[in-house]
C-alpha positions in Angstrom: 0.0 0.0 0.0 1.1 3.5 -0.4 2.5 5.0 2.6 4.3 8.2 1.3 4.0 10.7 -1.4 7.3 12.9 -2.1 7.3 15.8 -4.7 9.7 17.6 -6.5 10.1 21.7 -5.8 10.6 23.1 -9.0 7.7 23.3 -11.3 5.5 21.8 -8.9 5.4 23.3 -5.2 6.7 26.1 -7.8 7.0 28.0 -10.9 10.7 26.8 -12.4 12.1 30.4 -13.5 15.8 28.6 -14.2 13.8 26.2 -16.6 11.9 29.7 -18.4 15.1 31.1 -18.2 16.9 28.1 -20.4 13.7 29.0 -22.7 15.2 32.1 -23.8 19.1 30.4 -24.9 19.5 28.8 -28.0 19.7 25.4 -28.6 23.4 24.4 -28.7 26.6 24.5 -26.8 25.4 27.4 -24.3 22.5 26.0 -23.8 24.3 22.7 -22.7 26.9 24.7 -20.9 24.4 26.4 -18.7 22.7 22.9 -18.1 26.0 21.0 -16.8 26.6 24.2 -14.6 23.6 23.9 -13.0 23.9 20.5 -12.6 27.0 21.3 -10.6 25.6 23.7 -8.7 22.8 21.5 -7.9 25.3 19.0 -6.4 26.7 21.5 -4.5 30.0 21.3 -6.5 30.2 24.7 -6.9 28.9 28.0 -4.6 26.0 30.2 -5.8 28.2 33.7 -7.2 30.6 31.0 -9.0 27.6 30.0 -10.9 26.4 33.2 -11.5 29.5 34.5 -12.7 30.0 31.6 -15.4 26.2 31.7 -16.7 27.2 35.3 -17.2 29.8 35.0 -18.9 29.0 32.1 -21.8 25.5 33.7 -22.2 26.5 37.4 -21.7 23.3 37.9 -19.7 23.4 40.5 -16.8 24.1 38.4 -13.4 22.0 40.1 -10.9 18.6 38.7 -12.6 20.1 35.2 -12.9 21.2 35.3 -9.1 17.3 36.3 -8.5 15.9 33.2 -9.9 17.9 31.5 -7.0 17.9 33.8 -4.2 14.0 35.6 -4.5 12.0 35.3 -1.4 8.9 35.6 -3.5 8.6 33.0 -5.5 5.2 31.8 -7.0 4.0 28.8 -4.8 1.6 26.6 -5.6 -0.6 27.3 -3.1 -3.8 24.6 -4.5 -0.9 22.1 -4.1 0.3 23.2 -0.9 -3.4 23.1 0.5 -3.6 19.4 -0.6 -0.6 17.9 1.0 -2.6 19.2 4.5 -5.2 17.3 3.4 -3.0 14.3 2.7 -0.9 14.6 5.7 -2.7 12.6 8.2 -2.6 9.5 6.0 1.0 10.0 4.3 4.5 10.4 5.2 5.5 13.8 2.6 8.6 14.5 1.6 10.5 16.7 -1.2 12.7 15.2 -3.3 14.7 18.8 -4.9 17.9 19.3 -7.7 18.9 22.4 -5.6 22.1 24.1 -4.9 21.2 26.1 -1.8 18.8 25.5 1.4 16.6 28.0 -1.0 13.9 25.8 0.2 13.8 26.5 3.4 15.4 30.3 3.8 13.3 31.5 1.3 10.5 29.3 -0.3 8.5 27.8 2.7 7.1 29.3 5.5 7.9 27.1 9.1 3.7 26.2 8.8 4.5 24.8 5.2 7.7 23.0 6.3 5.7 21.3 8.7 3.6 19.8 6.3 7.1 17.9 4.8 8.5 14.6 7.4 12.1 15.1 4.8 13.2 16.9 2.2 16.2 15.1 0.3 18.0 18.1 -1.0 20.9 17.7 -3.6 23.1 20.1 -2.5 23.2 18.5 1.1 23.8 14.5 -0.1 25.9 15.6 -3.3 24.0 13.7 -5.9 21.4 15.2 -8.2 18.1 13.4 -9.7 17.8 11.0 -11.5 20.7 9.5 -9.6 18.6 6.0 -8.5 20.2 7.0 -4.9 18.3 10.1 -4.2 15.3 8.1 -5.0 16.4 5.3 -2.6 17.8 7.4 0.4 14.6 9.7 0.0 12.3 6.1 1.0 15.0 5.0 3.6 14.7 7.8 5.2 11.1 8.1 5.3 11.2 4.9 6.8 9.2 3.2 4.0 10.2 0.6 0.8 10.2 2.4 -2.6 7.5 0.3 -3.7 5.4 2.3 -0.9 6.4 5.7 -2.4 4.4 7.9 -5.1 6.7 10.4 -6.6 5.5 13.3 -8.3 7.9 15.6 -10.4 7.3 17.7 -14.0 10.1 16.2 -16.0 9.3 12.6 -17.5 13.3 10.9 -17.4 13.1 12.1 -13.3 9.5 10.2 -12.9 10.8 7.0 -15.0 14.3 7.3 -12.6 11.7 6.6 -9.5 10.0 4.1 -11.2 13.6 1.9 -12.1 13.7 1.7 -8.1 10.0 0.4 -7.5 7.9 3.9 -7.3 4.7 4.8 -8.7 5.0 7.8 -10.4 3.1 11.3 -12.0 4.5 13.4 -13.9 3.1 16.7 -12.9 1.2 18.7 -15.8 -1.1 21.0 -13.5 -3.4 20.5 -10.4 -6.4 19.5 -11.2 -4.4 16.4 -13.4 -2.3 15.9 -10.6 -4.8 15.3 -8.0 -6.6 13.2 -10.5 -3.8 10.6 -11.3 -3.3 10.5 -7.3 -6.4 9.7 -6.5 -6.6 6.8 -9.1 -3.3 5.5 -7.9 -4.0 5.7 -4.4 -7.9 3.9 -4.9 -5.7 1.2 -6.8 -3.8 0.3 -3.8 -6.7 0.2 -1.7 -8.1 -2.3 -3.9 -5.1 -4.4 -4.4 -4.7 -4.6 -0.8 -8.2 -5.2 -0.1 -7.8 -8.5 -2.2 -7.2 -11.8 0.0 
């Protein structure tokens, strides 16, 4: 039976502005270049001004708005979502599962309330490995004290869902709310039934 949902941050508890702002390159080797560096920052590999500094300077883009999309107190939650994880709460360990190369999450992004709402958040910059590394899937279960077969993982980006599923989760990839609660439901009812069988 399912005994713990985890979500991903970006582009689901919130609006991914580093994803827009990879929008606006063009396809090729800057594009590429500013992906592996946020990889690496993700990891923790390298600090936040470091990565500033080399987006800046292979994309010629002005810093101080780059460093905003990592350091803005007001970013656009997804407050619908937010409100349904207290609803789920009582019957589900939650936890965050987040490519992130700062404690963003909780300096800026949740309130202490909203953090409440989360048993763990696996953060990348804190274990040093980055989604869809199987082991951020795995430690994220282990810690929640469940087996990954228990899990439902919920993220936008398809190879990051299919990455939980090679270690035993269920999976959604995350298109908007209303789909979102939708596929949960299902999934969750489907457990029910398969553990109501003899």
């Amino acid at each position: 039976m399912a005994k713990a949902i985890i979500f991903d941050c970006f582009g689901v508890l919130t609006k991914d502005w580093w994803r827009e702002f990879c929008a606006t390159l063009p396809e090729g080797p800057v594009l590429e270049k500013a992906k592996e560096l946020n990889h690496q920052y993700d990891a923790g590999l390298i600090s936040l001004q470091d990565f500033v500094a080399a987006v800046h300077k292979i994309t010629g883009r002005k810093p101080e708005p780059i460093e905003d999309i990592f350091v803005s107190p007001e970013p656009m939650k997804n407050t619908e979502l937010l409100e349904y994880i207290k609803q789920l709460k009582p019957k589900y360990k939650i936890g965050i599962i987040s490519n992130v190369g700062t404690n963003w999450i909780r300096d800026y992004f949740l309130t202490e309330e909203e953090q409440a709402l989360f048993d763990d958040m696996v953060l990348s910059f804190e274990v040093g490995t980055t989604k869809p590394d199987p082991r951020i899937y795995e430690m994220a279960a282990e810690r929640l004290g469940v087996k990954p077969e228990e899990v439902i993982f919920i993220d936008d980006l398809e190879p990051y869902c299919e990455a939980a599923r090679g270690v035993g989760m269920q999976s959604i990839v995350y298109q908007d709310f209303v789909q979102l609660k939708t596929a949960l439901q299902k999934i969750l009812t489907d457990f029910q039934t398969l553990n109501s069988k003899p």
